[in-house]
C-alpha positions, 0 to 999 in steps of 0.5 A: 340178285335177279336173274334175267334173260332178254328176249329181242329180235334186233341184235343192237337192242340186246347188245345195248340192254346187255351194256346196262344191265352190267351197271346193275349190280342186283341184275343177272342177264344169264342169256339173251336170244333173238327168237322167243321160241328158243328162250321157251326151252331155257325157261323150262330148264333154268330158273328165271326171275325177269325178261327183257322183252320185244313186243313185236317180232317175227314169230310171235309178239311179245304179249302172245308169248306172255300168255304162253307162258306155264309159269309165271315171270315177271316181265319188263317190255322194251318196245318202240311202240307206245301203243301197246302199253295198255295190253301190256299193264293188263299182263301185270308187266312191272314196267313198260320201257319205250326204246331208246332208253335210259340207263336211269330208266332201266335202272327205276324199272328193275328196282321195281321188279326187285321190290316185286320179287322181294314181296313175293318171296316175303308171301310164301312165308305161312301167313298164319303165324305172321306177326309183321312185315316190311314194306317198302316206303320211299327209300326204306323198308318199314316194319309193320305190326300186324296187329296194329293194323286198322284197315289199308287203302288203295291209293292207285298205285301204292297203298297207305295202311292205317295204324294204331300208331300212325300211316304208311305208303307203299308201292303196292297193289291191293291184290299183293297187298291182300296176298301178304296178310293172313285171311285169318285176321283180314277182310277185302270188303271193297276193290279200295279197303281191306280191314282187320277183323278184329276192329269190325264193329258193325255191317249194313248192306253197303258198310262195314264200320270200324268204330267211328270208322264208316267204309263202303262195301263193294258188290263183288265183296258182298258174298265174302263178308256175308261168309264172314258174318256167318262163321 
């Protein structure tokens, strides 16, 4: 369950919102306020795992808010403009919803943040004595064995991990990605590859090769694999 407050300064929108977010049955909206500056003191009192929130507003934008933030929250924007969604995506929204919307769009986006919140609370869990993890995959969780693991791949907004017995895709980034494995056994060696240590075979300046398996090094990872080497 995800509990929620939704932040709006047009009275209709929070009514609206407040209707369809009855229809989730894994959504919460606990409060919803008019004024970002009196849903702070709500913030700091009450734990809060996603807002519902306006961009702009009379005392402070939504994206100014965001930032003022000491915790992090996840946050879905519900705007009337599209102009914004780039800034928006920067502050690692899970999803940017153009009014009006739809239930069906509603609904796809709190699913997200509910993936979200599941694999953040799985990457709490001490990664050093994890043996696997489930990731979602289409429509279901599937297991993953760590040490099955050969490397993983960003495909833009999912990633497929490469297996000793086969390939998954999952919506993820490479960042959660990278947060859900132990750095024991894993190397980021590219902003696109992450690789079982285990299965490194040799590295030159701009590759890392896992057997027959050739992956570029990128610069800002140069540091961390020469670390590597050393220990």
């Amino acid at each position: 369950m995800l509990t929620a407050i939704a932040i709006d300064d047009e009275p209709l929108a929070l009514k609206a919102i407040t209707i369809l977010c009855e229809q989730i049955p894994f959504v919460r909206l606990a409060a919803t306020f008019t004024r970002p500056t009196e849903a702070i003191g709500y913030l700091h009192s009450e734990k809060i795992d996603l807002i519902f929130l306006d961009i702009r507003m009379p005392d402070i934008t939504g994206i100014d808010f965001v930032n003022s933030l000491s915790k992090p929250v996840m946050v879905i924007f519900t705007t009337a403009y599209s102009e914004y969604a780039v800034q928006c995506f920067e502050l690692d929204a899970v999803d940017y919803l153009l009014k009006p919307f739809s239930f069906a769009r509603l609904l796809k986006a709190c699913s997200k943040a509910a993936d979200l919140h599941v694999l953040r609370s799985e990457s709490t869990r001490p990664t050093a004595f994890r043996k696997s993890l489930f990731v979602k995959s289409g429509y279901e969780q599937v297991k993953v064995i760590l040490d099955d693991i050969l490397y993983i791949e960003s495909l833009g907004n999912y990633v497929q991990f490469i297996c000793t017995n086969g390939k998954v895709v999952s919506r993820l980034t490479m960042n959660e990605t990278a947060d859900l494995l132990p750095k024991e056994n894993f190397l980021r060696i590219h902003r696109s590859y992450l690789v079982a240590k285990s299965i490194i075979t040799k590295v030159d300046k701009q590759t890392v090769w896992l057997k027959d398996k050739a992956l570029p090094i990128g610069e800002v990872f140069a540091h961390d694999i020469q670390q590597y080497l050393k220990s």
